[in-house]
KOLRO-738081 format. One record per residue (C-alpha): residue in one letter; z, x, y. Coordinates in nm, 3 decimals. Each point is the difference from the previous one (the first is absolute). Layout:
REM KOLRO-738081
+-----+---------+---------+---------+
| res |      pz |      px |      py |
+-----+---------+---------+---------+
|   A |       Z |       X |       Y |
...
+-----+---------+---------+---------+
This chain:
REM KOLRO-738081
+-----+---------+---------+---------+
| res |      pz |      px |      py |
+-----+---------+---------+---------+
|   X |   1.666 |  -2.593 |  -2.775 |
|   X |  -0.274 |   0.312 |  -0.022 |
|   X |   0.160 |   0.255 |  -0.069 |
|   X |  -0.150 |   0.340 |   0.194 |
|   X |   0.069 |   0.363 |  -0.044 |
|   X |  -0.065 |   0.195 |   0.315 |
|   X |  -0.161 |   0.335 |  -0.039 |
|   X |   0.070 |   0.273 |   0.249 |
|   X |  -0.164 |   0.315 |   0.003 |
|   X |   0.129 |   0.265 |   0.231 |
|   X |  -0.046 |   0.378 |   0.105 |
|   X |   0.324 |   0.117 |   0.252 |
|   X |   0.039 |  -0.190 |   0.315 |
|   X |   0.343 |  -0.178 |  -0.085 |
|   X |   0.029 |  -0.151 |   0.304 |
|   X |  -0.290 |  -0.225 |  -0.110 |
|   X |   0.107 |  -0.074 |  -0.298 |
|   X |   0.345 |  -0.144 |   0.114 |
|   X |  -0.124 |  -0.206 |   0.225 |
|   X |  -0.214 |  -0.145 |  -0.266 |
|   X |   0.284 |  -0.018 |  -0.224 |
|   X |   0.191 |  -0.189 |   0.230 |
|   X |  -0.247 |  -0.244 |   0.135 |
|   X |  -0.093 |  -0.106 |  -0.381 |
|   X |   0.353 |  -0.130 |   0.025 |
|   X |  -0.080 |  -0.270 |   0.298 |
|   X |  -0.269 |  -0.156 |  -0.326 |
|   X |   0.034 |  -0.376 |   0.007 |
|   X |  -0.071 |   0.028 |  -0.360 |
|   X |   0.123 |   0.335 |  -0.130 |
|   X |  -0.205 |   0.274 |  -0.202 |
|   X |   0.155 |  -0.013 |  -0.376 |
|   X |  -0.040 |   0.345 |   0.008 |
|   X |  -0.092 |   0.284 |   0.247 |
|   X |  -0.116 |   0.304 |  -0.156 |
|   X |  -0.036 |   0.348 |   0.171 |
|   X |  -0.250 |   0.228 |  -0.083 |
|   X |   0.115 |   0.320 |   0.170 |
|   X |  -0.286 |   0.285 |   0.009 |
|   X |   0.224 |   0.298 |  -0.018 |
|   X |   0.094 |  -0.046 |   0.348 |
|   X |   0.280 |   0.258 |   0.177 |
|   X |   0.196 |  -0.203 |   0.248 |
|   X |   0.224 |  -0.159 |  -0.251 |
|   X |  -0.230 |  -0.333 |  -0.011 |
|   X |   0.089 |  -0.085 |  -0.405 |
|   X |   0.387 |   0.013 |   0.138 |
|   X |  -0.031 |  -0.214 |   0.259 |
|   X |  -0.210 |  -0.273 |  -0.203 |
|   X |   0.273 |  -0.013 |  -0.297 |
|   X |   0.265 |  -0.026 |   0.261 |
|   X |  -0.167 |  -0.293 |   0.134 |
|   X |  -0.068 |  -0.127 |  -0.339 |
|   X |  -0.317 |   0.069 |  -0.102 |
|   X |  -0.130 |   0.149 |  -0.356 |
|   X |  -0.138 |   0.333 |   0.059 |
|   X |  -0.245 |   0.174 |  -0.211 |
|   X |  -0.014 |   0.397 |   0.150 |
|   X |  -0.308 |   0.178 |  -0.041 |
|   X |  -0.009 |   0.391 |  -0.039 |
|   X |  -0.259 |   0.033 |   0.260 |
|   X |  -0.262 |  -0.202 |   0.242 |
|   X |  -0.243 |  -0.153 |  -0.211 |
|   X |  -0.109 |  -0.184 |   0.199 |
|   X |  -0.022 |  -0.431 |   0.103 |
|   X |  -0.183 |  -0.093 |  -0.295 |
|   X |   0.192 |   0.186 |  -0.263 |
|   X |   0.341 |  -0.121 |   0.148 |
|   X |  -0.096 |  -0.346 |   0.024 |
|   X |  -0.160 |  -0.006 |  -0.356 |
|   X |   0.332 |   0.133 |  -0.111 |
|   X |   0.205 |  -0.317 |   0.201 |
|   X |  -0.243 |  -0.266 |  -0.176 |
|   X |   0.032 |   0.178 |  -0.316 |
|   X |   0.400 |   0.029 |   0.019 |
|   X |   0.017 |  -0.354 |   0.160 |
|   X |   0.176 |  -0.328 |  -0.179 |
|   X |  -0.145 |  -0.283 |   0.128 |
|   X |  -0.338 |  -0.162 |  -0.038 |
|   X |  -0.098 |   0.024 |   0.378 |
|   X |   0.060 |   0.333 |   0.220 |
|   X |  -0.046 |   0.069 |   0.401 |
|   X |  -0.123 |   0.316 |   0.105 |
|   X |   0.120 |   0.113 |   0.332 |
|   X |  -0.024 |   0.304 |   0.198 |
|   X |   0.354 |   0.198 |   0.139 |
|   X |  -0.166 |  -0.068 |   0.325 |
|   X |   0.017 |  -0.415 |   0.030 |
|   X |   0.247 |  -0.250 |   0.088 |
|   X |  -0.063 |  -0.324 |  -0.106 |
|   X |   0.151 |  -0.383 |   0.133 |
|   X |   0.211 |  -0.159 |  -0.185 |
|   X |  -0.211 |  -0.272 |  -0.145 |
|   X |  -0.307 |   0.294 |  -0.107 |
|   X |   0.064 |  -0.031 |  -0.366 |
|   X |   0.049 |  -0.402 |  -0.004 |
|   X |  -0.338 |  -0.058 |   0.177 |
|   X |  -0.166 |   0.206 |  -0.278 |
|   X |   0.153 |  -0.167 |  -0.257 |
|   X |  -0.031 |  -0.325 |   0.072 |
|   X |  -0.377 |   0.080 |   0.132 |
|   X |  -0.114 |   0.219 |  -0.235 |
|   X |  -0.057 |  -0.300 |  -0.306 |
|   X |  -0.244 |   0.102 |  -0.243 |
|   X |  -0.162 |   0.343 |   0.207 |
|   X |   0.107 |   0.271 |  -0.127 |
|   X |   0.127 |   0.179 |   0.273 |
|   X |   0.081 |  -0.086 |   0.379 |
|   X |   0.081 |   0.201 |   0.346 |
|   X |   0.107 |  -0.118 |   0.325 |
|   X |  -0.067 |   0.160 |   0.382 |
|   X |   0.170 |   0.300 |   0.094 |
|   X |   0.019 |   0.017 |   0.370 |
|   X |   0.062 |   0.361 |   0.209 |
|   X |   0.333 |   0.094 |  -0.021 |
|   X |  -0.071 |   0.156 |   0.374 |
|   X |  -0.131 |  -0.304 |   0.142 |
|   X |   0.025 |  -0.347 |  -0.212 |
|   X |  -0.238 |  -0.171 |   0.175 |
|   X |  -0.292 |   0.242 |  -0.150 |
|   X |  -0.101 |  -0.047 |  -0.387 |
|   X |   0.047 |   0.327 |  -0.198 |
|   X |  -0.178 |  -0.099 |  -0.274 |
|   X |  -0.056 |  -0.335 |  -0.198 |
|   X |  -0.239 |   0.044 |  -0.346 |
|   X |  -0.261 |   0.263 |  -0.067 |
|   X |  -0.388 |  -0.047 |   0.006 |
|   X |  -0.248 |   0.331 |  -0.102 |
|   X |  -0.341 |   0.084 |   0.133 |
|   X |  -0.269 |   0.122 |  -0.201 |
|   X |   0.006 |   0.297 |   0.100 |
|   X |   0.354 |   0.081 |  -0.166 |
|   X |   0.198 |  -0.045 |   0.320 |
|   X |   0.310 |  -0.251 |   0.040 |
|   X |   0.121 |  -0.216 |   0.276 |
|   X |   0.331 |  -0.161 |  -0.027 |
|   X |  -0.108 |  -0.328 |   0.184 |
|   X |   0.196 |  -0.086 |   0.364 |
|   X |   0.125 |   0.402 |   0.021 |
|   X |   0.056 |   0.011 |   0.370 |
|   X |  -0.097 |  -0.362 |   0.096 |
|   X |   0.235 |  -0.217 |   0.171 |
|   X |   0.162 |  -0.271 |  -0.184 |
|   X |  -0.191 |  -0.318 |  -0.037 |
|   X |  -0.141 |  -0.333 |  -0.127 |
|   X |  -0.249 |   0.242 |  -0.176 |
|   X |   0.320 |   0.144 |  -0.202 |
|   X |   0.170 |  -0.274 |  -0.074 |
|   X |  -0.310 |  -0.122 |  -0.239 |
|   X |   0.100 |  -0.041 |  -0.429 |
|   X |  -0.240 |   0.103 |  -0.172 |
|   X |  -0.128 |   0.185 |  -0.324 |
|   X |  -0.035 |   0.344 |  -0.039 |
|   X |  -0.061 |   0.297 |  -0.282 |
|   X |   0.179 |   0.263 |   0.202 |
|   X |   0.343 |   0.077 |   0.094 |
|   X |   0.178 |   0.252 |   0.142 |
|   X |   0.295 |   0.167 |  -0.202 |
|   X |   0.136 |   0.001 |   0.352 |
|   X |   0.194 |  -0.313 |  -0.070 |
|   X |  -0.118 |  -0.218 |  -0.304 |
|   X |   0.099 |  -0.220 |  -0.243 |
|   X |  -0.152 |   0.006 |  -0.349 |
|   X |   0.025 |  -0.136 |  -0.374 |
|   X |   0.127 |   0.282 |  -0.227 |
|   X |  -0.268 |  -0.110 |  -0.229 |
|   X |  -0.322 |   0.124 |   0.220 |
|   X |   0.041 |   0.355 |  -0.051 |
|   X |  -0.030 |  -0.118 |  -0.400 |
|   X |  -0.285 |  -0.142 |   0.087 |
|   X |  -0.191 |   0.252 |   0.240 |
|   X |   0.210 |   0.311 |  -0.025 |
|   X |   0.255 |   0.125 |   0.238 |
|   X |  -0.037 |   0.261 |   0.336 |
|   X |  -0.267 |   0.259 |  -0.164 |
|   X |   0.262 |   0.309 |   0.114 |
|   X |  -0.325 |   0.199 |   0.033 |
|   X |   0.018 |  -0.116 |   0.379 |
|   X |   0.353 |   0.063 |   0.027 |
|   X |   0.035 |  -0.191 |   0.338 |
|   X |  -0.231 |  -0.157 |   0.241 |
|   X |  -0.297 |  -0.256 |  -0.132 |
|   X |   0.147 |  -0.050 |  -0.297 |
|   X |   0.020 |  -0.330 |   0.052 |
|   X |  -0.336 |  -0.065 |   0.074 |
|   X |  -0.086 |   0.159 |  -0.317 |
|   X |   0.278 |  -0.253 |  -0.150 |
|   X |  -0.138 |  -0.296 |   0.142 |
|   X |  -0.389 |   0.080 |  -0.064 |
|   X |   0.155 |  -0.033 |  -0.358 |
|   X |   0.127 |  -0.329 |   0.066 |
|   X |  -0.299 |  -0.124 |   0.156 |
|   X |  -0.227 |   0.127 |  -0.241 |
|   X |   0.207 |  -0.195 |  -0.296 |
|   X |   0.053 |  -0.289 |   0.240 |
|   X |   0.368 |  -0.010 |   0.078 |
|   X |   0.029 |  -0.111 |   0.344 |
|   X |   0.308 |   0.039 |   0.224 |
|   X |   0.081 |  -0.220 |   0.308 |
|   X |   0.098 |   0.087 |   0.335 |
|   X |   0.322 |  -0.142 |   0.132 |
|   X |   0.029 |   0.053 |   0.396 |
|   X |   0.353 |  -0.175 |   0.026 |
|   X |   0.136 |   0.229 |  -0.214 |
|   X |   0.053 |   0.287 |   0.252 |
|   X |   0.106 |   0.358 |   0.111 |
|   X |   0.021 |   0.332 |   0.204 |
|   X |  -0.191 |   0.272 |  -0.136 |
|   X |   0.118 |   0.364 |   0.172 |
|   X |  -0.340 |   0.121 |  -0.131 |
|   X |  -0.032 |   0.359 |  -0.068 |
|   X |   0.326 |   0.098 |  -0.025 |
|   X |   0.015 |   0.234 |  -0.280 |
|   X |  -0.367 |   0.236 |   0.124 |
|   X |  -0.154 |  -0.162 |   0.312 |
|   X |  -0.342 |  -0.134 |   0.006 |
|   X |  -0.207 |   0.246 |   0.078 |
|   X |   0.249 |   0.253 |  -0.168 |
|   X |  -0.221 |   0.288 |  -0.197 |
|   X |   0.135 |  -0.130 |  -0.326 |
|   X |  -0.092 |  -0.393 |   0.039 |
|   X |  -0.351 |   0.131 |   0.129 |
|   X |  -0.035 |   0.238 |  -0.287 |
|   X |   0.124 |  -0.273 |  -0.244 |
|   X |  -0.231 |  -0.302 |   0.148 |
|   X |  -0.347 |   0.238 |   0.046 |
|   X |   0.109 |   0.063 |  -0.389 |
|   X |   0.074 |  -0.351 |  -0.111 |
|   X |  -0.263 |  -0.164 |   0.187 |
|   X |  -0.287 |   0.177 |  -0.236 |
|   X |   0.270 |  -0.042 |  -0.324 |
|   X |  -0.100 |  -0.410 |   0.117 |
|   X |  -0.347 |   0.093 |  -0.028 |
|   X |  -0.023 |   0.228 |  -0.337 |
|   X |   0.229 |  -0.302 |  -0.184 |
|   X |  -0.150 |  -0.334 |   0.095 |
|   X |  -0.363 |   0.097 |   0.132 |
|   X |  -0.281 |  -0.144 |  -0.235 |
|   X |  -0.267 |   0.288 |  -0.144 |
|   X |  -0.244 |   0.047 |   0.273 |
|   X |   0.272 |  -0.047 |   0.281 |
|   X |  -0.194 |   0.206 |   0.212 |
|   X |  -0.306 |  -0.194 |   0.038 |
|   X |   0.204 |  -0.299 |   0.095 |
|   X |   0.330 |   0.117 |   0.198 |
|   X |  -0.110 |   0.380 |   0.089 |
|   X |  -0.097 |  -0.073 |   0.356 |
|   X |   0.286 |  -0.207 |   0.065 |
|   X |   0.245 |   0.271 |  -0.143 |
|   X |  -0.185 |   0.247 |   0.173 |
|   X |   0.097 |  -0.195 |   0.337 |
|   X |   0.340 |  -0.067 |  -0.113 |
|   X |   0.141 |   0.309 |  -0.112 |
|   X |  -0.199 |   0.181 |   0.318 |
|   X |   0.117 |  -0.206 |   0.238 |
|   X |   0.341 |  -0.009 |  -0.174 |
|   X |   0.015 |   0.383 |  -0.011 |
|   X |  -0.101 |   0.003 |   0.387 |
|   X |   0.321 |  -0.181 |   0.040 |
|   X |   0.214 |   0.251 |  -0.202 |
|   X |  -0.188 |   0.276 |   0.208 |
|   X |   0.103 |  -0.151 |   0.313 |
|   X |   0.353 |  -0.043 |  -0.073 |
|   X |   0.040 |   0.368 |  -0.136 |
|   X |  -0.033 |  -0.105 |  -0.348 |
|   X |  -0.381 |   0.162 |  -0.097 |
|   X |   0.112 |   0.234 |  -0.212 |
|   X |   0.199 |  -0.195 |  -0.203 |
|   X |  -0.271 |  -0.275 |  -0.020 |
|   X |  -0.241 |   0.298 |  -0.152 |
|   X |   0.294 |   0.106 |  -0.244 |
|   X |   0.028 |  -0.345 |  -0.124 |
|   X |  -0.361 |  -0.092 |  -0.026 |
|   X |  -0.034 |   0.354 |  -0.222 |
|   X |   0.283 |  -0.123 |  -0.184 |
|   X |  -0.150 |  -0.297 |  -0.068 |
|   X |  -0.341 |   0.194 |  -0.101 |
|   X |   0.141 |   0.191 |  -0.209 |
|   X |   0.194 |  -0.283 |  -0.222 |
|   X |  -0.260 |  -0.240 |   0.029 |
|   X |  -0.195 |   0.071 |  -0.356 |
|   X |   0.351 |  -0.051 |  -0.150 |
|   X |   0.091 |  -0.327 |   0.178 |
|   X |  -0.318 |  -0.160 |  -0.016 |
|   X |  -0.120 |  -0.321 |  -0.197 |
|   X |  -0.265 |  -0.186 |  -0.014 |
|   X |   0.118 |  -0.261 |   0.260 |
|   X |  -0.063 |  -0.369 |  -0.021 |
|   X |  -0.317 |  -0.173 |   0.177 |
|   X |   0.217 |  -0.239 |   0.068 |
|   X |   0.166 |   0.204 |   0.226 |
|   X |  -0.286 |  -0.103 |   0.283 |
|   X |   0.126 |  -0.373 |   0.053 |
|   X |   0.309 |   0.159 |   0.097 |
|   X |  -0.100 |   0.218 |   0.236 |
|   X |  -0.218 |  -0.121 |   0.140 |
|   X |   0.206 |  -0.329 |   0.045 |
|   X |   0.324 |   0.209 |   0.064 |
|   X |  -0.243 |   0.182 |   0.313 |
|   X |  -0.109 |  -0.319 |   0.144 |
|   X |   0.357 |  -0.123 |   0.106 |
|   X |   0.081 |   0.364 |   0.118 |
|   X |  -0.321 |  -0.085 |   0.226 |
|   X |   0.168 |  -0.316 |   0.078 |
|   X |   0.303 |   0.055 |   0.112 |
|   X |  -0.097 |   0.316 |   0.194 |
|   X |  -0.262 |  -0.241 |   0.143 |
|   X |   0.270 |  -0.241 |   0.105 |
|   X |   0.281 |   0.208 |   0.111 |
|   X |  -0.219 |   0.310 |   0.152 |
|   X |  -0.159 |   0.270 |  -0.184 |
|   X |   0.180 |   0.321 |  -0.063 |
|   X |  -0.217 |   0.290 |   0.116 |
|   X |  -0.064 |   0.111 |  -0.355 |
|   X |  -0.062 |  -0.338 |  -0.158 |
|   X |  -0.278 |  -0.064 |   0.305 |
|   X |  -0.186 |   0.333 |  -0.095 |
|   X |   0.015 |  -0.081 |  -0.363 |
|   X |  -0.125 |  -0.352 |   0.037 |
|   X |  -0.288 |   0.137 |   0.222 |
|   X |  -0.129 |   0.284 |  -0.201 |
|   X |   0.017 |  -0.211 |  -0.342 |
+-----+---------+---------+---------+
């Protein structure tokens, strides 16, 4: 049998975290190991995971998603981990379907459904535009023949994952420069640019809470996505980016900031994009050309499945002015 360390990073909210705990239990086959990665949180979280069994490692301070999981895969024993948020609760056959799916890909993630509402998708795999903006594909959509599709991918959410230890040899782990939000994106542009593939796995299912520890349009997820979605650009963009993406970025992050506007967020989008500005000559590389099958492949099925399940407001703008 695979033997799988689950990694579980984790900033206060206990409550979360024991129900977690305890559902990992109902595992038709059980994690060898489940590893807590507490993020110096002050509601006695690191108790309450070593009462219920789990190895704890306690950070000083929030560091953020990245650095805690980095510090889970690093610490971990066994030769494949799962990632998974405080915030999820998985069935019991989740980590079986992977397994026996996941063959020779090198990582694999099922469909979290809403914990508020089941019959609505909360998110399945990632795609990314090329203008630097994400969509997690089905977010919102009721559940469907359209969901229920295998099928390869390069990205997948740290939401719920399952991976081979040995790809963050490979390609690196979580660049903690991002702390939280999009660093997965960044992780799997990695993996697509070296060709790993993962596989999506839609029997293996869950509830996602979603939000739980800031709240989507909280200032600090706005701040930290405006920041992270240029971090994208200055990393994996090819020299003379601008010529070939600028227009769609420009539409992306306008429209995208519009939204953050809208929802009370605009300053924080503006804090994030300086942010971003101003570490963006010491993140940047000189990208991969290769980087344009990608996206523009990875932008075509957001068109897609917008185009088949309704367009979201912002997706139908973008699409129209690029």
């Amino acid at each position: 049998m695979v033997k799988v360390s689950a990694i579980i990073p984790t900033w206060n909210r206990r409550d979360l975290l024991v129900s977690l705990l305890e559902n990992l239990r109902l595992q038709t086959q059980p994690f060898a190991e489940i590893l807590v990665v507490d993020n110096g949180s002050s509601d006695g979280s690191a108790q309450a995971a070593r009462q219920r069994g789990a190895r704890v490692i306690e950070l000083a301070s929030n560091r953020g998603f990245s650095f805690a999981v980095n510090r889970g895969i690093e610490a971990s024993l066994h030769d494949w981990v799962a990632v998974l948020n405080n915030d999820v609760l998985l069935h019991p056959d989740w980590l079986v379907r992977l397994v026996d799916n996941v063959g020779e890909y090198w990582f694999a993630t099922g469909k979290l459904l809403r914990a508020s509402d089941p019959r609505k998708v909360d998110g399945t795999f990632d795609l990314l535009s090329r203008g630097a903006t994400a969509w997690r594909a089905g977010h919102g959509r009721q559940d469907g023949p359209l969901w229920t599709e295998k099928r390869t991918i390069f990205f997948a959410p740290f939401t719920a994952a399952l991976f081979r230890k040995e790809i963050f040899s490979r390609v690196g782990l979580l660049d903690e420069e991002f702390e939280s939000y999009l660093e997965d994106v960044d992780f799997g542009l990695r993996c697509a640019l070296g060709g790993y593939h993962g596989l999506y796995v839609p029997e293996a299912t869950g509830r996602h809470l979603g939000g739980a520890t800031l709240g989507e349009w909280n200032e600090e997820t706005v701040r930290r996505l405006a920041r992270n979605q240029l971090l994208l650009i200055a990393k994996h963009y090819p020299e003379g980016w601008i010529w070939q993406y600028g227009w769609a970025v420009l539409v992306a992050q306008s429209l995208w900031g519009a939204a953050a506007f809208k929802h009370g967020a605009g300053l924080a989008f503006l804090s994030g994009k300086w942010e971003a500005l101003r570490r963006f000559g010491k993140v940047r590389r000189s990208g991969s050309k290769q980087i344009r099958q990608v996206l523009v492949s990875s932008e075509e099925e957001i068109r897609r499945l917008q185009a088949e399940t309704g367009f979201d407001l912002y997706w139908k703008l973008y699409f129209r002015l690029t």
